[in-house]
C-alpha positions in Angstrom: -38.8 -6.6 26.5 -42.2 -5.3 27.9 -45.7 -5.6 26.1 -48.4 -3.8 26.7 -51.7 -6.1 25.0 -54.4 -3.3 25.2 -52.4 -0.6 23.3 -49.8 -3.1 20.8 -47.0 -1.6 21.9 -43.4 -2.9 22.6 -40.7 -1.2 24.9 -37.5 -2.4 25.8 -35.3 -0.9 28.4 -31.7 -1.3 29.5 -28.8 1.0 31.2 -26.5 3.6 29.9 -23.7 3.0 32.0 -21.1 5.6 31.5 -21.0 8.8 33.9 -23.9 8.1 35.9 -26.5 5.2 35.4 -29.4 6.4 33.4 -32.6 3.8 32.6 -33.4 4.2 29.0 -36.7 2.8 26.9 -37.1 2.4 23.6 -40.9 1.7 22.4 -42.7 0.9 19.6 -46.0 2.2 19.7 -48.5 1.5 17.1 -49.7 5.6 15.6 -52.0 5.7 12.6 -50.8 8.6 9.9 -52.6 9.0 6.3 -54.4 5.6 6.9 -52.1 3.9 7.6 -50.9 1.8 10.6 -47.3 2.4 12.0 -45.1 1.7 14.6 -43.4 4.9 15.9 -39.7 4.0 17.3 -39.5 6.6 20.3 -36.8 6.2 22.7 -35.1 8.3 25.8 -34.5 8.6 29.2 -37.3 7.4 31.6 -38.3 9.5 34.2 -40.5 9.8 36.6 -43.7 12.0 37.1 -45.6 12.6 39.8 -48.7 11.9 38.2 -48.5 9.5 35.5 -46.0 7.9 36.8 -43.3 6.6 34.2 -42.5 8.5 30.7 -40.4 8.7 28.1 -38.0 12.0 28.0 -36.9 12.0 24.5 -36.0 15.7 24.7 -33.1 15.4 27.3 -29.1 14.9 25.6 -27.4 12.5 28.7 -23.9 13.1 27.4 -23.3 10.2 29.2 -20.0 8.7 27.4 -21.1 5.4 26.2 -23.2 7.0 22.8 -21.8 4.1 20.8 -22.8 1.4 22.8 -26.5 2.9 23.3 -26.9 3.5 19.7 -25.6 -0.2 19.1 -28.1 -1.3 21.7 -31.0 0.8 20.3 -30.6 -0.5 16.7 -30.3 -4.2 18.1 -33.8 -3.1 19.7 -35.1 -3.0 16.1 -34.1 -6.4 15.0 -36.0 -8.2 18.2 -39.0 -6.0 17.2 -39.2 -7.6 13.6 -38.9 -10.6 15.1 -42.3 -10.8 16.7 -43.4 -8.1 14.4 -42.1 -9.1 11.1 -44.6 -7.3 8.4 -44.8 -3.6 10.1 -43.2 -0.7 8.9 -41.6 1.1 11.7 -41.9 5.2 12.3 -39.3 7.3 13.3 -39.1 11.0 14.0 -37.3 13.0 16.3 -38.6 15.4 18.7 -37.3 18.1 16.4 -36.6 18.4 12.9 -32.8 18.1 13.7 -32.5 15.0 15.6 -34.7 13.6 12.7 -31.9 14.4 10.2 -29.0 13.1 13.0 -31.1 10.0 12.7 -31.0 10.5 8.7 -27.3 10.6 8.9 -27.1 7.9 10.9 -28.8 5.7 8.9 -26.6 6.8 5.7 -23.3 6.2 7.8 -24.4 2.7 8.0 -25.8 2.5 5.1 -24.2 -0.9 4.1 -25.5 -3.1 7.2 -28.9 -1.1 6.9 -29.5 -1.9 3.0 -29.5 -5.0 2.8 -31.7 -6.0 5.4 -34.3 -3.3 5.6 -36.1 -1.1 2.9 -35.7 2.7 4.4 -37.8 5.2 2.8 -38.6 8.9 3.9 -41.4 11.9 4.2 -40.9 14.6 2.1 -43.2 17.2 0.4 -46.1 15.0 0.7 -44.8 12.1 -0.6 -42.7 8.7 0.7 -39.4 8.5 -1.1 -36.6 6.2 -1.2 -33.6 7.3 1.6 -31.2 9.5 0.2 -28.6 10.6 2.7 -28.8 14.4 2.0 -32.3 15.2 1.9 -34.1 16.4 4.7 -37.2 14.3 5.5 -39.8 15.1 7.4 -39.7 11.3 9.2 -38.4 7.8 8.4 -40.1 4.6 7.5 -38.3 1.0 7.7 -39.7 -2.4 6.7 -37.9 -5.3 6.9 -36.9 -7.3 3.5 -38.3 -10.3 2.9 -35.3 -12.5 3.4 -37.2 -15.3 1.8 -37.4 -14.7 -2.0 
């Protein structure tokens, strides 16, 4: 896990080992939207540019065999980020409307790990709603439960 103090934000990295060996972040990166403060949960391939240096590409597919095990390893990501950041709501939104509903579909295939440790809610005509699996949202929002009361 990698912290970056001036700019909040979390990124965790690790390798998809399947056809080839491709280094892949995830980051939570603090974004303010309608007042309030959010972590957005990006994650992708990194790649290299010539002149910033290192990026997130969260627009490529790998296809490369092991989408079980990153998915596994990407949701694992979540629970060490409420860890350290216990009270935040986390963002997610794909870099298309579709991947935002894969992620949707995701979430509702596991539906019965997810519920009972996090409170999902979604974005849709202007307002946060609770997750229901077959409505299209325009992103995601997760907070952890309070495991205490």
């Amino acid at each position: 896990m990698g912290y970056i103090p001036d700019t909040d934000e979390r990124y965790y990295s690790f390798i998809s080992r399947g056809k080839k060996n491709i280094t892949k972040v995830i980051a939570f990166t603090p974004i303010e939207k309608d007042g309030n403060k959010y972590y957005n949960w990006g994650f992708g391939d990194l790649v290299k540019h010539e002149t910033t240096g290192f990026d997130i590409d969260d627009k490529t597919d790998s296809n490369n065999g092991d989408v079980k095990r990153v998915f596994y390893t990407v949701a694992s990501a979540l629970s060490a980020f409420y860890e350290i950041n216990p009270g935040a709501t986390v963002h997610i939104k794909g870099s298309n409307q579709q991947r935002t509903n894969i992620y949707g579909k995701i979430i509702a295939r596991h539906w019965t790990e997810i519920e009972p440790i996090y409170v999902v809610r979604g974005f849709v005509n202007g307002q946060i709603e609770p997750f229901q699996e077959a409505v299209e949202f325009d992103h995601l929002l997760i907070l952890k439960k309070n495991v205490n009361l």
